[in-house]
Structure formats: C-alpha cells, structure tokens
VONU-160674 format. One record per residue (C-alpha): z, y, x; residue in one letter; residue number from 1. Coordinates in Angstrom, 3 decimals, padded with zeros to 6 digits, m for minus. Layout:
// residues N
+----------+----------+----------+------+------+
:       zz :       yy :       xx : mivo : fifi :
+----------+----------+----------+------+------+
:        Z :        Y :        X :    a :  NUM :
...
+----------+----------+----------+------+------+
***
This chain:
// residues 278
+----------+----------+----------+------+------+
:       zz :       yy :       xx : mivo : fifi :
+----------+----------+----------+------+------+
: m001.528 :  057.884 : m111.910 :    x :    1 :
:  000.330 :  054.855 : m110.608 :    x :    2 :
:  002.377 :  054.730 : m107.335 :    x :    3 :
:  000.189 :  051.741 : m106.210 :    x :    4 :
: m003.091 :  053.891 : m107.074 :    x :    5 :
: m001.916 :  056.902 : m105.525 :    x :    6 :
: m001.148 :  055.069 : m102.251 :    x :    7 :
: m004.463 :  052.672 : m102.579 :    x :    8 :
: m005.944 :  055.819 : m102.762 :    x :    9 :
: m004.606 :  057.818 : m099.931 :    x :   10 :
: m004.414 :  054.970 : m097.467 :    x :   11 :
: m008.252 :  054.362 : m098.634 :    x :   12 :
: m009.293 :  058.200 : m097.818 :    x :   13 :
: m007.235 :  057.745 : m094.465 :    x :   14 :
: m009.253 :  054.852 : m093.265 :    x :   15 :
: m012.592 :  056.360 : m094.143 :    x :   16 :
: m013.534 :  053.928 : m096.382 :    x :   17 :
: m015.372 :  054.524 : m100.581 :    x :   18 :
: m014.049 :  052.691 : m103.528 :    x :   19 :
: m017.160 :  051.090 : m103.147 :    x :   20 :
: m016.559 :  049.301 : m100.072 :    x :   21 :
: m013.086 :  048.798 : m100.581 :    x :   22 :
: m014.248 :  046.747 : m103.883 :    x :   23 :
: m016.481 :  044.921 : m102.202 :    x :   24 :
: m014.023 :  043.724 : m099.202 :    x :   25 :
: m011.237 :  043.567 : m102.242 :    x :   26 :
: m013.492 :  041.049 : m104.238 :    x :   27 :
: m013.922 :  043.828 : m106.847 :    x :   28 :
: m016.494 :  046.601 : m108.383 :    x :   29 :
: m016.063 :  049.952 : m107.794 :    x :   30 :
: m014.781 :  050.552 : m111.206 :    x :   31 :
: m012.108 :  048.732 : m110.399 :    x :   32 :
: m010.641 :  050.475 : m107.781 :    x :   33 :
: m011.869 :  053.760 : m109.868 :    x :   34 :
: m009.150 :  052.211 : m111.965 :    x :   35 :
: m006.595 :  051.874 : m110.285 :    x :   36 :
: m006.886 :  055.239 : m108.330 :    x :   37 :
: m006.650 :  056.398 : m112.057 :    x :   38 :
: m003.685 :  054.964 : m112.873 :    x :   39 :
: m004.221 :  051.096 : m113.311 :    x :   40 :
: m002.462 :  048.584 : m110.949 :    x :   41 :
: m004.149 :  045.966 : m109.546 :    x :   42 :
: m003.429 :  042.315 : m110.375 :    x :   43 :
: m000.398 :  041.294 : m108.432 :    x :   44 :
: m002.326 :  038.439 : m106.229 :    x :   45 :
: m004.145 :  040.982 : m104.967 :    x :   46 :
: m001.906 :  043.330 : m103.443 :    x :   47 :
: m002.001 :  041.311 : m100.073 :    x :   48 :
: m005.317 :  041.652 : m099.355 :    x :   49 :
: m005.279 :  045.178 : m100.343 :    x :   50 :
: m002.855 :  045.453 : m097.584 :    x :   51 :
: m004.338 :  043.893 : m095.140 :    x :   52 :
: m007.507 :  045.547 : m095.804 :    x :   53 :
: m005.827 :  049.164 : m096.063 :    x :   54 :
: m004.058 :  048.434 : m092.884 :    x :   55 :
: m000.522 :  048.604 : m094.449 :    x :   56 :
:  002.521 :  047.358 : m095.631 :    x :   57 :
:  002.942 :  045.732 : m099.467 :    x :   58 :
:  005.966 :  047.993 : m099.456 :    x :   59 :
:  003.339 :  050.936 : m098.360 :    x :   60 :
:  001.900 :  050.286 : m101.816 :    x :   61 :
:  004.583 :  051.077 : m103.633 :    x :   62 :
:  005.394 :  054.326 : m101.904 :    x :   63 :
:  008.214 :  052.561 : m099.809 :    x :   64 :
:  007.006 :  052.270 : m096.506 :    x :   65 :
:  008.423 :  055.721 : m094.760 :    x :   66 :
:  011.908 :  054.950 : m096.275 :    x :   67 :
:  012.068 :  051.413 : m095.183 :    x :   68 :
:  009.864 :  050.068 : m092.190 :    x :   69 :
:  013.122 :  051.292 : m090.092 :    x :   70 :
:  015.477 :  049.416 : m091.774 :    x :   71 :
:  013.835 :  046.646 : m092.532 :    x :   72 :
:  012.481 :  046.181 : m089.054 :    x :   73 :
:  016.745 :  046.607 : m087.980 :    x :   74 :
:  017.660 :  043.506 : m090.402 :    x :   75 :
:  014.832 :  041.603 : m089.566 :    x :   76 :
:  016.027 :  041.474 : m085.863 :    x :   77 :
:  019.801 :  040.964 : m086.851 :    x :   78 :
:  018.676 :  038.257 : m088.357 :    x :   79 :
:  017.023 :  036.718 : m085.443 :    x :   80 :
:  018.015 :  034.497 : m082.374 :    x :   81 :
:  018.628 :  037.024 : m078.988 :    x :   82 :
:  015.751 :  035.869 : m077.456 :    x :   83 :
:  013.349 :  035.859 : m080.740 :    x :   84 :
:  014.442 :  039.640 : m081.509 :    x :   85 :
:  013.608 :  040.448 : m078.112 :    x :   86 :
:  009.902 :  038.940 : m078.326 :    x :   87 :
:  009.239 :  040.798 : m081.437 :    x :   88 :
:  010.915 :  043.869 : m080.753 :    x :   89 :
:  008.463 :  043.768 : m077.351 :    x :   90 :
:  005.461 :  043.220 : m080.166 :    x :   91 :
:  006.472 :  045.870 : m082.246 :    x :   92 :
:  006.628 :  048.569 : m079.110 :    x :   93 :
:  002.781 :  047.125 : m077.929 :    x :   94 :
:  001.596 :  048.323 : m081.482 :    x :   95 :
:  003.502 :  051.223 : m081.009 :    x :   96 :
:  001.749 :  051.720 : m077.783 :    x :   97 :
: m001.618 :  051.159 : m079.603 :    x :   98 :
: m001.136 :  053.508 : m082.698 :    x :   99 :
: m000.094 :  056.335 : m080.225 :    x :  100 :
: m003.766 :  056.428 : m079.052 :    x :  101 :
: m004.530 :  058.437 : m082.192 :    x :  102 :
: m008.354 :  056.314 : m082.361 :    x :  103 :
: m008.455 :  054.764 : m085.567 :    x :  104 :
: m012.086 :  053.443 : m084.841 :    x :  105 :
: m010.498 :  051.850 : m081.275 :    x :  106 :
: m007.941 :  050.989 : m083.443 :    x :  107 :
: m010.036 :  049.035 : m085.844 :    x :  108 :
: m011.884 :  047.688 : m083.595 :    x :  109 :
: m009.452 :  045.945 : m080.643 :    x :  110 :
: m006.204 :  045.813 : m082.734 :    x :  111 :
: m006.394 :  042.257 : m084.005 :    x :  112 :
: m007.048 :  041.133 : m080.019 :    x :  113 :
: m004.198 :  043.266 : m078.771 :    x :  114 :
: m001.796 :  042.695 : m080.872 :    x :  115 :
: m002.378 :  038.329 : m081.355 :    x :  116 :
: m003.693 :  038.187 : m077.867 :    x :  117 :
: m001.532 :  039.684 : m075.497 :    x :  118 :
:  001.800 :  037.370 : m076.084 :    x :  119 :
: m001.394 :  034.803 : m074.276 :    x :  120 :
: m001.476 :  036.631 : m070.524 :    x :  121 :
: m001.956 :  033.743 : m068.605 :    x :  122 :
: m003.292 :  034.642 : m065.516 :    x :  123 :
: m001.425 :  036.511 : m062.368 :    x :  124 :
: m002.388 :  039.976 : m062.788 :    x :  125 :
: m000.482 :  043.060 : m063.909 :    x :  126 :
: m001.833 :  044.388 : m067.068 :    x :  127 :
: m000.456 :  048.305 : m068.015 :    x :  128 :
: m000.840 :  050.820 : m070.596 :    x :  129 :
: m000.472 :  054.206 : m069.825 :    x :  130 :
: m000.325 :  057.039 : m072.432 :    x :  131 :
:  000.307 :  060.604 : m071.368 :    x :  132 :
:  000.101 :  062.852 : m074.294 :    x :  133 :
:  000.869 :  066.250 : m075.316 :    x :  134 :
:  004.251 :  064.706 : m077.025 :    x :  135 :
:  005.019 :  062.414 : m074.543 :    x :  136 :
:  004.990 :  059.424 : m072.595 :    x :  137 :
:  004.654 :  055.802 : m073.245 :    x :  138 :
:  003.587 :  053.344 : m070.763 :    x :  139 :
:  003.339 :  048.993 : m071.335 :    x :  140 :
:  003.308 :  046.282 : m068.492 :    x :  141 :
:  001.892 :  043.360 : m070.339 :    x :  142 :
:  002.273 :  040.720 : m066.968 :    x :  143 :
:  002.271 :  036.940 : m067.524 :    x :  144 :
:  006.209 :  037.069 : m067.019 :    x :  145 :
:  007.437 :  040.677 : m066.873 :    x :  146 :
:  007.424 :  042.965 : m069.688 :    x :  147 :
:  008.712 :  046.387 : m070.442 :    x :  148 :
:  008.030 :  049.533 : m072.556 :    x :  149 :
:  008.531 :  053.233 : m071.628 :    x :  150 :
:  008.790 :  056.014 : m074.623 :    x :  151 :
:  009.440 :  058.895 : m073.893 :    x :  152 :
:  009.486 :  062.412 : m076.352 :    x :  153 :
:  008.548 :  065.848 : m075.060 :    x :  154 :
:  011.163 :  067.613 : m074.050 :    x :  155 :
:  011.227 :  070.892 : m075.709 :    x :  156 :
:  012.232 :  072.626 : m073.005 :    x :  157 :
:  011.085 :  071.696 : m069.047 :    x :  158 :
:  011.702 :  068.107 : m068.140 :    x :  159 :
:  013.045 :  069.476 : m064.627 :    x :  160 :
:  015.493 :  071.706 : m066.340 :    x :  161 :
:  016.592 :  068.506 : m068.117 :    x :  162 :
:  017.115 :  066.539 : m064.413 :    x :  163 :
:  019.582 :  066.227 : m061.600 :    x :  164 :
:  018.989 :  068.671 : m058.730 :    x :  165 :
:  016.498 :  067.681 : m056.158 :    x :  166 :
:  019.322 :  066.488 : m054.030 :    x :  167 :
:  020.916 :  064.802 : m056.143 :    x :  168 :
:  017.833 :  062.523 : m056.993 :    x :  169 :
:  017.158 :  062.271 : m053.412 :    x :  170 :
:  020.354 :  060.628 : m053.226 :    x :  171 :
:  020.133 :  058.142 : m055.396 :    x :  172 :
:  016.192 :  057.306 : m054.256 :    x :  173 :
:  018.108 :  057.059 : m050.360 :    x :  174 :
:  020.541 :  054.217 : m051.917 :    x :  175 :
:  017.090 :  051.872 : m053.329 :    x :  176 :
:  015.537 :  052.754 : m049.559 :    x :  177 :
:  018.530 :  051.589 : m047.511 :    x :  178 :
:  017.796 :  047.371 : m047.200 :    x :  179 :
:  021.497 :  047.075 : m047.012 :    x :  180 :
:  022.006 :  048.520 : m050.303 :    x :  181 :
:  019.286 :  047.268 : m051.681 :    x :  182 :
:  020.458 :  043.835 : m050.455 :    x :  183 :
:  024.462 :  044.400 : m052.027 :    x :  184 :
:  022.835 :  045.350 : m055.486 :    x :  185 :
:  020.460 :  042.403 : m055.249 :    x :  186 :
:  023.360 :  040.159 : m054.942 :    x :  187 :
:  025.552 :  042.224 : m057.636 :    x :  188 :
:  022.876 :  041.417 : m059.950 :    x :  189 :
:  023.035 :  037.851 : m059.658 :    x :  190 :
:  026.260 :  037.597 : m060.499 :    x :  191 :
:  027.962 :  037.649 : m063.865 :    x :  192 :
:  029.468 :  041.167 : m063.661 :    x :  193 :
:  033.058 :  039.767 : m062.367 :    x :  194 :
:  035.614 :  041.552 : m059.842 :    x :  195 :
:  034.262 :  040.298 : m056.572 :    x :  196 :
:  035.720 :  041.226 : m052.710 :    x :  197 :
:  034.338 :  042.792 : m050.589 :    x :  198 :
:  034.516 :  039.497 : m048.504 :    x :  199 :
:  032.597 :  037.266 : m050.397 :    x :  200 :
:  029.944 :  040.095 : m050.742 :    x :  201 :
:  029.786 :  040.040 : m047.022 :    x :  202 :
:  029.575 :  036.238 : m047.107 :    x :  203 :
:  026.119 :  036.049 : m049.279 :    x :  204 :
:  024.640 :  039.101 : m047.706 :    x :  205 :
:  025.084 :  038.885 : m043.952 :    x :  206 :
:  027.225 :  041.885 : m043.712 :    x :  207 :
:  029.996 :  043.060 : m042.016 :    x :  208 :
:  032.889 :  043.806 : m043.715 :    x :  209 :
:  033.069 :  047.224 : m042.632 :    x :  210 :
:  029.631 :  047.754 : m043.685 :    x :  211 :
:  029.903 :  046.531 : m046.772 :    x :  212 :
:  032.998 :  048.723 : m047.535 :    x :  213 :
:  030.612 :  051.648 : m046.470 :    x :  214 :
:  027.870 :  050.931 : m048.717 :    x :  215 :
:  030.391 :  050.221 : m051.733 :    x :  216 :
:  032.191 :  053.555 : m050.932 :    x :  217 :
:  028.703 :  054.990 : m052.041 :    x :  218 :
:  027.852 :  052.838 : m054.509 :    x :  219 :
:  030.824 :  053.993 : m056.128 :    x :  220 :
:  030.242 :  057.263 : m055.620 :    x :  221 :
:  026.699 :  056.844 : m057.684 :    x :  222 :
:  028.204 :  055.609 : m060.532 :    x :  223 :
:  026.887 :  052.356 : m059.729 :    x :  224 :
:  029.948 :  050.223 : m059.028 :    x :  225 :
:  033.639 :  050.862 : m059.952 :    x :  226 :
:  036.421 :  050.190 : m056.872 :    x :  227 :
:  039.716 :  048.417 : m058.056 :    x :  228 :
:  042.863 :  047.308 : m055.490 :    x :  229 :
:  044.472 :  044.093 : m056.392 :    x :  230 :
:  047.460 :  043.283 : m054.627 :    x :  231 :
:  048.021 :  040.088 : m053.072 :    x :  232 :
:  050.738 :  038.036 : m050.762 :    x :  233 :
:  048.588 :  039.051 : m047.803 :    x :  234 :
:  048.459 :  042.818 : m049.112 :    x :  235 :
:  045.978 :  044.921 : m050.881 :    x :  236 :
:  042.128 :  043.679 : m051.178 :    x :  237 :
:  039.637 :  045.695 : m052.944 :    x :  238 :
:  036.672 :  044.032 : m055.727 :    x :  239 :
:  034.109 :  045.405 : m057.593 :    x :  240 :
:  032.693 :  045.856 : m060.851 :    x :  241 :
:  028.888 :  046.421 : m060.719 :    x :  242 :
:  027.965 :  048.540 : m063.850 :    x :  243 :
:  025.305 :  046.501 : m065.280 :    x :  244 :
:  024.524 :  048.629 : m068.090 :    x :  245 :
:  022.726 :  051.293 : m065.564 :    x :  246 :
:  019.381 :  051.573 : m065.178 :    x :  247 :
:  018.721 :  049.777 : m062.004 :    x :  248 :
:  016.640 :  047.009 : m063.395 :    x :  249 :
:  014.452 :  049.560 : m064.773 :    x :  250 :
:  014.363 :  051.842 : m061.776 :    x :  251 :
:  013.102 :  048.461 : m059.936 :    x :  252 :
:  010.309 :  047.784 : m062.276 :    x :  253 :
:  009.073 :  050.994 : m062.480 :    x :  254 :
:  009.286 :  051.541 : m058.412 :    x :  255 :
:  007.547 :  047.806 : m058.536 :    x :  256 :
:  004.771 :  049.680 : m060.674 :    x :  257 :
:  004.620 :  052.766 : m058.517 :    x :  258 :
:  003.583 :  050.069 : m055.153 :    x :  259 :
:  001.223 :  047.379 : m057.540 :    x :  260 :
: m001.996 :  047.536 : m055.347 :    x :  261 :
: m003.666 :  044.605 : m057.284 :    x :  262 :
: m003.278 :  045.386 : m061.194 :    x :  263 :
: m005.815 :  046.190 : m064.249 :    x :  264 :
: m005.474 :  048.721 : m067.232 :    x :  265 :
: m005.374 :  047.887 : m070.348 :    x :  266 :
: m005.431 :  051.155 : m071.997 :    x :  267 :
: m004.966 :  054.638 : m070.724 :    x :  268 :
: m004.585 :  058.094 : m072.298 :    x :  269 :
: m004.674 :  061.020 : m070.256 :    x :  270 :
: m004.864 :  063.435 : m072.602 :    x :  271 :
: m001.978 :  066.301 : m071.535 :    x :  272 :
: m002.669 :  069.722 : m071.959 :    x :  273 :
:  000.037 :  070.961 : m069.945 :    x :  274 :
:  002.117 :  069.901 : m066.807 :    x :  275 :
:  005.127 :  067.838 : m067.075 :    x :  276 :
:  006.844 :  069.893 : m064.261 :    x :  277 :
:  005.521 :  073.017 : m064.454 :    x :  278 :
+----------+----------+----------+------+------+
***
C-alpha cells in the first residue's frame, strides 16, 4: 500500500466516512478510492480536495503532517510582518481551542463559522471560550478589540503544590487592589520601559513623592520594577525600570474577565473529573 492510501484511508475511518461517500464528495466511484486504499495514488489534482474533504493537511497525505505542522507553522510566522504573525498565531490558538472539544460532529458542523467568522466580531460584547478538561485548561476571549488565549497542561502533581504560598499570592493580589499602585503601574505601562524618577512619576500620577517612593519600594520588592541610583550635581536621585516582560497585562485581562457582568459564551467545556485544588 501507498503512503497516500494508507493515510486516505486512516484519516477516512477517523472521520466516519465509506469509500463510498468519500468517492462521491471526491468526484470518484468507490473503486477508486478501493484503489487507492490498495495501493494506487490518486491523480495529483486531486489531492486538495481530498484534503479538504478529509479535514487535513496535503503534507498529512504523505505521512508528514506529525513531523512538520510545528515547524512549518514556526517559519511561516518568521516569515511574517509582527503584527500579521500575531493575527494568525491568535487563529491558529482559536482552532486549537476548537479541536480540544474532542466533538468531531460539533466540529464538523460549526468549524467553517468559527474559524472564518470570528476575525468579524463587530459588535460590543465579550465573547469567551472556556474549556476545563481532565488535561487542562484553555480559555479564548474573542472581543471586537481584545484578544487572548489561555493553555494550560495538567500538572502532574497538585497545581497548589506548584504555587506561591497563600501569602505570598495575597501579596501580590494587595499590590493590583491598592489604586495607588494600580495607578504607578498604569502609568509604567505607558511608557517605553526607560529609567524614569521618581519625580516625574509623581508628576503624571498625583502623588507625593514620598508616596511614590513607598509604593516603588514594593514594587521592587515584587519583582515588578528594578531601583537604580544615578548620581547627579544635586546628589543621588533614584529611576526605575518597570519589567515589562511580567505578566501584568495578563493578570489585568484575566481580573477584567473575572468582573465582565455583560458577556456571552461561545463555547464551554466543563468536563473535569477531578478538582484543580484538591
């Protein structure tokens, strides 16, 4: 048997479908695909459609898909403008989101829509997709002009084992509750991530400097700023580096998701067997 007929026929059994119905949506007879499942290869103009029907790659056909859908999904978006890669990176985690459903007849049935339709949210609502699985998380906001993706893998232990202590996290939710704080990091962020003073922080937020010292002091201390003394005619001042490359931005969106009142569903999966945090 050929590659392309062993994979024609596995990816046929996998969607459910005979040889005589995938003839007939192929354009074929049955003894055609009999054929090929045999050990014949299809005509090369028709490998497309064969794909498209089979729900797979071209590659797929010829036994490559496992070895190179990472790869070639990694030079695709090298290749790409910044804000291109991003778009289709974002496309590639919604069908991500989709496949992890595990309901190939959903599946059949909506993918088309979800996948073309849902770069076209036009209104102002707050779309989500929320999956949690026995093997993980992964959650979607599909919003007219805010859009993120969650994945998560079961840990293989407990997920508390894996986190801070208690404390520790209470800590860092008591920094994102203080409007002080939450009004320095606002400001931090709409900076490019430049040494600044502490003066000219107190300048654009309304603080004094003494408070804004304060509220540094623990920024710093939460790994989310780093404290440098530059010396000057008029003696030492102290800036700050805000560490961008945390995860405030998606702390914020996700505690924006935890408050969303007004919002719709998209898809959800509740489908867990066992407690996160048992």
């Amino acid at each position: 048997m050929s590659i392309i007929g062993e994979q024609i026929k596995k990816y046929r059994i996998e969607k459910g479908i005979t040889q005589e119905k995938l003839g007939e949506l192929a354009g074929v007879t049955t003894q055609a695909v009999s054929r090929w499942e045999r050990g014949g290869t299809p005509d090369a103009e028709l490998l497309p459609n064969l794909a498209d029907i089979l729900g797979v790659s071209i590659d797929a056909l010829f036994g490559r898909e496992e070895q190179s859908i990472a790869v070639s999904i990694t030079r695709k978006l090298c290749r790409m403008p910044c804000d291109d890669a991003y778009r289709y990176a974002f496309d590639i985690c919604w069908a991500i989101e989709i496949g992890l459903l595990h309901d190939v007849s959903l599946i059949d049935n909506v993918l088309d829509t979800f996948i073309e339709n849902q770069v076209d949210v036009k209104d102002s609502m707050d779309y989500f997709s929320k999956l949690l699985q026995d093997g993980g998380i992964a959650n979607v906001r599909l919003s007219q002009d805010l859009r993120h993706f969650f994945l998560m893998l079961e840990p293989k232990g407990s997920l508390k084992d894996q986190l801070a202590d208690p404390e520790t996290l209470r800590g860092v939710f008591r920094i994102f509750a203080d409007k002080k704080m939450l009004d320095i990091i606002y400001y931090m962020y709409s900076r490019l991530n430049t040494p600044i003073a502490t003066s000219l922080i107190s300048k654009n937020t309304g603080l004094d400097l003494d408070e804004v010292d304060r509220c540094m002091e623990i920024l710093c201390q939460n790994n989310l700023a780093t404290k440098s003394v530059v010396a000057t005619a008029d003696g030492d001042i102290y800036t700050y580096m805000f560490h961008q490359e945390s995860s405030v931005i998606p702390l914020l969106c996700f505690a924006d998701e935890i408050c969303k009142k007004d919002f719709r569903d998209f898809m959800v999966s509740f489908m867990r067997t066992k407690p996160f945090l048992p």
